[in-house]
N, CA, C and O atoms as a GROMACS GRO file, in nm:
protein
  364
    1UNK      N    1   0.084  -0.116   0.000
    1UNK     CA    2   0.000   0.000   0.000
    1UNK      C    3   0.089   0.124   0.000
    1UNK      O    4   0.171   0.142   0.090
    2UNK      N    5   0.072   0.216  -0.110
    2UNK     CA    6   0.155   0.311  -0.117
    2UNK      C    7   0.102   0.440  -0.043
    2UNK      O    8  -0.008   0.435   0.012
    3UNK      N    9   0.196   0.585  -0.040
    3UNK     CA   10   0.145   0.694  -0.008
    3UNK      C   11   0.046   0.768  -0.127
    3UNK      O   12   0.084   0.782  -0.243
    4UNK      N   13  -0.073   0.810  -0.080
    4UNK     CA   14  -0.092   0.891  -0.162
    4UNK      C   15  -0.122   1.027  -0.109
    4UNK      O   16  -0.158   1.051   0.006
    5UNK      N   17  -0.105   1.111  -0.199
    5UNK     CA   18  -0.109   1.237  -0.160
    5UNK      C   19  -0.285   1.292  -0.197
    5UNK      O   20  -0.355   1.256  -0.292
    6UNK      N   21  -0.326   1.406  -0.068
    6UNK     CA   22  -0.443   1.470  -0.065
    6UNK      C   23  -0.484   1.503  -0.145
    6UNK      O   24  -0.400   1.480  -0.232
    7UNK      N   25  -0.601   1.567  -0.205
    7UNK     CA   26  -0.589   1.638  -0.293
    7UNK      C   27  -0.658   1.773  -0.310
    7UNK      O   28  -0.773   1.794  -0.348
    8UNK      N   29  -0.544   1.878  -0.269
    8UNK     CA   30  -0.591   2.049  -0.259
    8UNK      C   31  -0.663   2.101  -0.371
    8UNK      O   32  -0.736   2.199  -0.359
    9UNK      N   33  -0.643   2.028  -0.504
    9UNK     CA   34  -0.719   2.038  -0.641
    9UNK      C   35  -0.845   2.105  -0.629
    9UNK      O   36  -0.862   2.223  -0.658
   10UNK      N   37  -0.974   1.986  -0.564
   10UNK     CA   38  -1.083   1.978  -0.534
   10UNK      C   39  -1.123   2.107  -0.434
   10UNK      O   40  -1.230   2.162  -0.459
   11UNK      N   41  -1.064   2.145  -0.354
   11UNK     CA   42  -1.116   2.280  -0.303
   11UNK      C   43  -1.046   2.433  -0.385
   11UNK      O   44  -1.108   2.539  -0.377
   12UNK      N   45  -0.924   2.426  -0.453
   12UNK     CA   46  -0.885   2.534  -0.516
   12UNK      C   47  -0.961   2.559  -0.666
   12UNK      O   48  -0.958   2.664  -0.729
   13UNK      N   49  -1.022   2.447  -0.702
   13UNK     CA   50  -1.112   2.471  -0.827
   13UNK      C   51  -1.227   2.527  -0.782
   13UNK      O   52  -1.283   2.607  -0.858
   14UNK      N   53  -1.278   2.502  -0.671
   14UNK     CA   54  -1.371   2.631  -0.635
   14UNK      C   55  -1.409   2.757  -0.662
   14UNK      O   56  -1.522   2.794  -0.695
   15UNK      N   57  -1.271   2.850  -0.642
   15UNK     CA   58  -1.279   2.974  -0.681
   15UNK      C   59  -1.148   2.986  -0.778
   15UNK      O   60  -1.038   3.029  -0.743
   16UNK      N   61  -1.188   2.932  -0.921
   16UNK     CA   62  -1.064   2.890  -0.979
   16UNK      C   63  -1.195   2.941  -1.135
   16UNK      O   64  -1.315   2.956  -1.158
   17UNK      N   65  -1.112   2.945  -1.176
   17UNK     CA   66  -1.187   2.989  -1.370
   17UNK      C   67  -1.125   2.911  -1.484
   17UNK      O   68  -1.163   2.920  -1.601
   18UNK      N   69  -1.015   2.826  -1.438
   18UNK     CA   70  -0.986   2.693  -1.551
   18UNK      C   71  -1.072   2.579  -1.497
   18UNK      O   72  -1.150   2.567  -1.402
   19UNK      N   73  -1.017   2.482  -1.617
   19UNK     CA   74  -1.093   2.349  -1.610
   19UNK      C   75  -0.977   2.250  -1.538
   19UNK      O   76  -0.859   2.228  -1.565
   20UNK      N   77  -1.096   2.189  -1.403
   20UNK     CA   78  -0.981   2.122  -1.275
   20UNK      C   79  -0.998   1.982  -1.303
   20UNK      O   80  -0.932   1.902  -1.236
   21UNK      N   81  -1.076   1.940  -1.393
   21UNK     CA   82  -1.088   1.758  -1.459
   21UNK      C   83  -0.982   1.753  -1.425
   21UNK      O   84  -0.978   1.756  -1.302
   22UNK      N   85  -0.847   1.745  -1.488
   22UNK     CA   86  -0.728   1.699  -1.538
   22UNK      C   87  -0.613   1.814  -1.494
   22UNK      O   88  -0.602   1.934  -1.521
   23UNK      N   89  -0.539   1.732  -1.422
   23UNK     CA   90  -0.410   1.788  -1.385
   23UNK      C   91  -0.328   1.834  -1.507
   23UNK      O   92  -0.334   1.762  -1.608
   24UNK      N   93  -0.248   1.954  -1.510
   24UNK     CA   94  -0.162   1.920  -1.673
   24UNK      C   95  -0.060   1.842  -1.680
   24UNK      O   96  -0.004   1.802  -1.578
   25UNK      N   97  -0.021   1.808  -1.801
   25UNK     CA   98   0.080   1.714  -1.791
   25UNK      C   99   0.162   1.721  -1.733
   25UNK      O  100   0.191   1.617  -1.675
   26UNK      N  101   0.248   1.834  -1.710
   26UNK     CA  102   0.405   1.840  -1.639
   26UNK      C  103   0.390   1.859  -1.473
   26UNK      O  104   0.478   1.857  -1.388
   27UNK      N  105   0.252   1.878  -1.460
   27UNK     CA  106   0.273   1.787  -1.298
   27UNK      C  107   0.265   1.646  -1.277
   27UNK      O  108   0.159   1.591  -1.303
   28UNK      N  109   0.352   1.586  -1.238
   28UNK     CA  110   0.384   1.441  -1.229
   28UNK      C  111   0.362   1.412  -1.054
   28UNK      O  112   0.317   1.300  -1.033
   29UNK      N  113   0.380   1.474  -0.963
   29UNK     CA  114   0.414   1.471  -0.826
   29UNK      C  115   0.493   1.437  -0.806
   29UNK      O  116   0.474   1.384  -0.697
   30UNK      N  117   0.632   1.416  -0.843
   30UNK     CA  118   0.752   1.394  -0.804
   30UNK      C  119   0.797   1.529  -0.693
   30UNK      O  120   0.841   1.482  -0.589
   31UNK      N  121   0.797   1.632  -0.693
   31UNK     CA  122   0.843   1.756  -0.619
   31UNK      C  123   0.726   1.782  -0.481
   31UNK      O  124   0.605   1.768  -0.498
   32UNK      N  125   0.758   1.804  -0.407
   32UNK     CA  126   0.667   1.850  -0.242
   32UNK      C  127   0.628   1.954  -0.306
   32UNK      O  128   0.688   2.023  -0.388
   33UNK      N  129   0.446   1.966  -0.233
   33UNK     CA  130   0.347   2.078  -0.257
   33UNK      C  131   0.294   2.021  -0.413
   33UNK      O  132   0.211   2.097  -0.464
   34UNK      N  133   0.326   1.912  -0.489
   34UNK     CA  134   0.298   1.952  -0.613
   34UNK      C  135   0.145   1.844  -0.595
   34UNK      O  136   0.145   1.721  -0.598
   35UNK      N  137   0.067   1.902  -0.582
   35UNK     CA  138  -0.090   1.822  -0.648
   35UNK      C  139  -0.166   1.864  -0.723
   35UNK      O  140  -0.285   1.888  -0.702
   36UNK      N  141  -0.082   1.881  -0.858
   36UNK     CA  142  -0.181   1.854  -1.014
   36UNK      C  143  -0.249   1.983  -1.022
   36UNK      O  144  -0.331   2.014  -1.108
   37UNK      N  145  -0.203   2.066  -0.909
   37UNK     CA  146  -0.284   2.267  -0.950
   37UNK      C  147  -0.166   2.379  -0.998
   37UNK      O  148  -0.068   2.401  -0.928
   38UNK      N  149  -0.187   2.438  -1.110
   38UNK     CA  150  -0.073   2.536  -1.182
   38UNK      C  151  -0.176   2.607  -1.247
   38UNK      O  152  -0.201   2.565  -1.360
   39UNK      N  153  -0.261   2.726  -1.196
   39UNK     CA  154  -0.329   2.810  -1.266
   39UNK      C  155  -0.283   2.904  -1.342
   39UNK      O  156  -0.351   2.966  -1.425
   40UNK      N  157  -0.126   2.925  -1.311
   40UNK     CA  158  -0.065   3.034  -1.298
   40UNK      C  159   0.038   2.988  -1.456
   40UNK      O  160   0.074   3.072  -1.539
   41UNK      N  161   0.067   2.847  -1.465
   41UNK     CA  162   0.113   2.788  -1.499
   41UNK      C  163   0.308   2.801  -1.505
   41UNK      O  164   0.393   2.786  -1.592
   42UNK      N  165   0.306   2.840  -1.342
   42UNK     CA  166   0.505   2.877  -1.320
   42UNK      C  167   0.558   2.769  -1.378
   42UNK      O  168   0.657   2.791  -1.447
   43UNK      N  169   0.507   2.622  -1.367
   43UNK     CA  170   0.597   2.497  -1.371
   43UNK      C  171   0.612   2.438  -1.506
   43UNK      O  172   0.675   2.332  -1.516
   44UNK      N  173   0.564   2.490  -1.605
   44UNK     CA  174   0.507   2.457  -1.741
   44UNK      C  175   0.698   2.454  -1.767
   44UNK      O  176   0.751   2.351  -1.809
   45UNK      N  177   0.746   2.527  -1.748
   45UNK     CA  178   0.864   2.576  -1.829
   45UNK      C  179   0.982   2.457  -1.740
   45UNK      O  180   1.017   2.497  -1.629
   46UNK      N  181   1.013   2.382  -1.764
   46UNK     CA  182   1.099   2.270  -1.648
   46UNK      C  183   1.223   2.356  -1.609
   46UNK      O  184   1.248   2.366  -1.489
   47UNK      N  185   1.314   2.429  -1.714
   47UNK     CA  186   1.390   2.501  -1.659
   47UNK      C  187   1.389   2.657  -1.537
   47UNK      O  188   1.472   2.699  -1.456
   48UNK      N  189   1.253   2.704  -1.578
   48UNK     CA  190   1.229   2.789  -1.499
   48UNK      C  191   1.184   2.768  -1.372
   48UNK      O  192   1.229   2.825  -1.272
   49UNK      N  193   1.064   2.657  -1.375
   49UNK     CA  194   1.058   2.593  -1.267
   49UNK      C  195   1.208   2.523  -1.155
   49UNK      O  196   1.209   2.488  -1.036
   50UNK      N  197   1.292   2.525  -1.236
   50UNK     CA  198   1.440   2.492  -1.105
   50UNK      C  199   1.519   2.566  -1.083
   50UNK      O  200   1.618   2.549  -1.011
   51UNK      N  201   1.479   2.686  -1.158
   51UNK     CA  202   1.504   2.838  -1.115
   51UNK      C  203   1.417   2.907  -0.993
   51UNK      O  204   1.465   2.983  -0.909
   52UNK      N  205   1.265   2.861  -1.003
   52UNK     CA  206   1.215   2.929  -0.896
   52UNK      C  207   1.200   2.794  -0.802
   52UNK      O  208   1.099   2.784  -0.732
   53UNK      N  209   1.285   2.707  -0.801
   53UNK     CA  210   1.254   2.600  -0.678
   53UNK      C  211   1.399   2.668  -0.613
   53UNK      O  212   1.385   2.709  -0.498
   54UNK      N  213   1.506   2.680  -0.659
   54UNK     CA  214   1.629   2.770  -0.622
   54UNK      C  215   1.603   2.836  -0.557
   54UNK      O  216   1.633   2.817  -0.439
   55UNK      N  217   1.522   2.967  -0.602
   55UNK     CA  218   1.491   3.119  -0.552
   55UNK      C  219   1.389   3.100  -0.405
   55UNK      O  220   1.358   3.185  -0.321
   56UNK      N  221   1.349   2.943  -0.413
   56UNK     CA  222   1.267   2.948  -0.287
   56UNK      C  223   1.345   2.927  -0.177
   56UNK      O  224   1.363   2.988  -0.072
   57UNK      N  225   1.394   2.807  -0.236
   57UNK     CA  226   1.524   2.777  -0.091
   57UNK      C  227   1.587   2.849  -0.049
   57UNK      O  228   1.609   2.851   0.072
   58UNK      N  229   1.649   2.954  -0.150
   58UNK     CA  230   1.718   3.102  -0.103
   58UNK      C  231   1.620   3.166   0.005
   58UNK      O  232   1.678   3.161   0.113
   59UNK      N  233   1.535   3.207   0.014
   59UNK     CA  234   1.410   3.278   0.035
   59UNK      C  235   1.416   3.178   0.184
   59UNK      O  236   1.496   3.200   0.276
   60UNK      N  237   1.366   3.122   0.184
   60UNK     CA  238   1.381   3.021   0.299
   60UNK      C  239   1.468   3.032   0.363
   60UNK      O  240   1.445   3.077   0.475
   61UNK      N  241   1.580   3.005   0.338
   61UNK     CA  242   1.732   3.025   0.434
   61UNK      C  243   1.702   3.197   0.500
   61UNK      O  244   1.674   3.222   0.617
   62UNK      N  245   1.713   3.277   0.409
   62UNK     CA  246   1.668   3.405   0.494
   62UNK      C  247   1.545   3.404   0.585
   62UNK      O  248   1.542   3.476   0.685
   63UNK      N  249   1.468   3.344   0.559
   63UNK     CA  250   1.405   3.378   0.638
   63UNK      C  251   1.441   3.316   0.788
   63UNK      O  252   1.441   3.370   0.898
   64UNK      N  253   1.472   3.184   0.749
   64UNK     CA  254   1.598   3.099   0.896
   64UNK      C  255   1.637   3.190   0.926
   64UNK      O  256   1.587   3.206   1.037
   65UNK      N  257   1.734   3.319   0.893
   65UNK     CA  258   1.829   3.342   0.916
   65UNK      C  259   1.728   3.484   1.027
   65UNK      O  260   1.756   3.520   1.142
   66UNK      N  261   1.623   3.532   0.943
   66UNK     CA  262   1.573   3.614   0.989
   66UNK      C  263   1.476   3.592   1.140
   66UNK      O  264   1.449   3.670   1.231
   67UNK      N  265   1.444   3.465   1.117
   67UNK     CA  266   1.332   3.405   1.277
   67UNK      C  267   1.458   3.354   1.416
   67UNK      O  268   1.430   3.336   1.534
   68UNK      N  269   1.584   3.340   1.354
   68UNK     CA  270   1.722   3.363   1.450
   68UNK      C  271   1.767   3.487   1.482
   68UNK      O  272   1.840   3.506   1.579
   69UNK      N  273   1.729   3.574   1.408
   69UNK     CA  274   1.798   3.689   1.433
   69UNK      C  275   1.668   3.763   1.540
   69UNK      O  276   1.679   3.870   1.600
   70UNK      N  277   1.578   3.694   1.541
   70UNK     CA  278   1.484   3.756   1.642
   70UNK      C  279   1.434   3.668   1.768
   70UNK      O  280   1.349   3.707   1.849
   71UNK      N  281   1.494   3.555   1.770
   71UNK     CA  282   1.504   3.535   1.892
   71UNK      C  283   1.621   3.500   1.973
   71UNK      O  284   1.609   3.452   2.086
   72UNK      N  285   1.777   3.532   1.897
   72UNK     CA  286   1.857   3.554   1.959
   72UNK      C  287   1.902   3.632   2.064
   72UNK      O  288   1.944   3.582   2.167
   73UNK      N  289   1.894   3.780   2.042
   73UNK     CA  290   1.926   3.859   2.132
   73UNK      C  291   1.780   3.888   2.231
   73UNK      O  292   1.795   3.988   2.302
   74UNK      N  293   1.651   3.824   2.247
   74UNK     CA  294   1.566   3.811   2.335
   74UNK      C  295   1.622   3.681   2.438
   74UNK      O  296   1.608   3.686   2.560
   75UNK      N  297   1.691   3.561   2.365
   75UNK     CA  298   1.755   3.448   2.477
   75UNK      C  299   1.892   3.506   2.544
   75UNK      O  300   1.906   3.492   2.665
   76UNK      N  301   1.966   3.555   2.487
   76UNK     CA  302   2.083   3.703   2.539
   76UNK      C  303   2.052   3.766   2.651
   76UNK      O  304   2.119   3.766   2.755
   77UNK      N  305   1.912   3.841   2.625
   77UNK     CA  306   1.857   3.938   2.727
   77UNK      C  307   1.852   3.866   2.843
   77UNK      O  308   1.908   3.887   2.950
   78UNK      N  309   1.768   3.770   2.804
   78UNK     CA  310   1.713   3.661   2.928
   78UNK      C  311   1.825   3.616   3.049
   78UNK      O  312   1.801   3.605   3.170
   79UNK      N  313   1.976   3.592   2.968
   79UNK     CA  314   2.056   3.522   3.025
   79UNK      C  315   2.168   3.635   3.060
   79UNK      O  316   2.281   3.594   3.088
   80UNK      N  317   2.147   3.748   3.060
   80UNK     CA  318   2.210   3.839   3.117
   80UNK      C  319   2.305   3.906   3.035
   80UNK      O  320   2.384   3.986   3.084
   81UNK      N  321   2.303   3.880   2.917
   81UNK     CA  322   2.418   4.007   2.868
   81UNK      C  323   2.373   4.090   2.809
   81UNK      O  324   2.290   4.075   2.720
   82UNK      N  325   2.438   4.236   2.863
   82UNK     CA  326   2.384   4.400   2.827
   82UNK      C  327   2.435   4.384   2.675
   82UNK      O  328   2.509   4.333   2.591
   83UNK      N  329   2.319   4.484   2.716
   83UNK     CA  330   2.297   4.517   2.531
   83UNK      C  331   2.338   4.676   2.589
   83UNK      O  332   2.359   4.717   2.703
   84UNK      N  333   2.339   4.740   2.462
   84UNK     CA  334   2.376   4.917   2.486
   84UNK      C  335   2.303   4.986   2.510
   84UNK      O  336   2.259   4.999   2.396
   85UNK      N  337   2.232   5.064   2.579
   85UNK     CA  338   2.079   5.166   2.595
   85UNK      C  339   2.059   5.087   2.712
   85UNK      O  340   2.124   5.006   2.778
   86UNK      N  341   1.931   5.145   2.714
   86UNK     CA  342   1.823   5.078   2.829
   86UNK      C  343   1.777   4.943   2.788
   86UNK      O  344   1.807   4.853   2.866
   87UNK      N  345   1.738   4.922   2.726
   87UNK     CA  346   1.641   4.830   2.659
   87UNK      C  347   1.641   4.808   2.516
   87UNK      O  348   1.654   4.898   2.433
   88UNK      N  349   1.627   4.691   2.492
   88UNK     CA  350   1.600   4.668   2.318
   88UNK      C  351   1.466   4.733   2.247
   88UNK      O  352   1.352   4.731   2.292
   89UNK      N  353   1.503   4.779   2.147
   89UNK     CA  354   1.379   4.897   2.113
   89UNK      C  355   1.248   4.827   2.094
   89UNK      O  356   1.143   4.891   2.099
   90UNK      N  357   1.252   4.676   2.070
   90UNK     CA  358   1.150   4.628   2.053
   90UNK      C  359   1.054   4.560   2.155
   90UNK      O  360   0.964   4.478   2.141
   91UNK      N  361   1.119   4.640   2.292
   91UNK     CA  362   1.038   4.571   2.397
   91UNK      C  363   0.925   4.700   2.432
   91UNK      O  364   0.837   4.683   2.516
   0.00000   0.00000   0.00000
């Protein structure tokens, strides 16, 4: 018995203005998030599509980088080392 994946299809054709019968061809589900919906049609293009699977992971790492950078110097505070001023401006 294999995995199968949900399918978000059936509620995004809802408020959708293409035809949701049929997945298009170049979704296969091989890639995470992919279930057979491209209204937009980003993934049509295979090379562009591993251009913007790139640009996400980039995007991602910053944002890592950005949800560390905000609770670092709040675990700092906590554990006693001064910061400069009174207080961190965001308290």
């Amino acid at each position: 018995m294999g995995f199968t994946k949900p399918s978000s299809r059936a509620t995004s054709c809802l408020h959708s203005t293409h035809d949701c019968s049929e997945p298009p061809s170049y979704l296969t589900g091989e890639f995470p998030g992919d279930y057979g919906w491209d209204t937009a049609g980003f993934s049509a293009d295979p090379t562009t599509f591993a251009r913007y699977r790139t640009i996400e992971v980039i995007h991602a790492r910053w944002a890592l980088l950005g949800a560390l950078g905000i609770v670092t110097p709040e675990i700092l505070a906590q554990n006693g080392v001064p910061f400069s001023g009174d207080a961190a401006i965001w308290t």
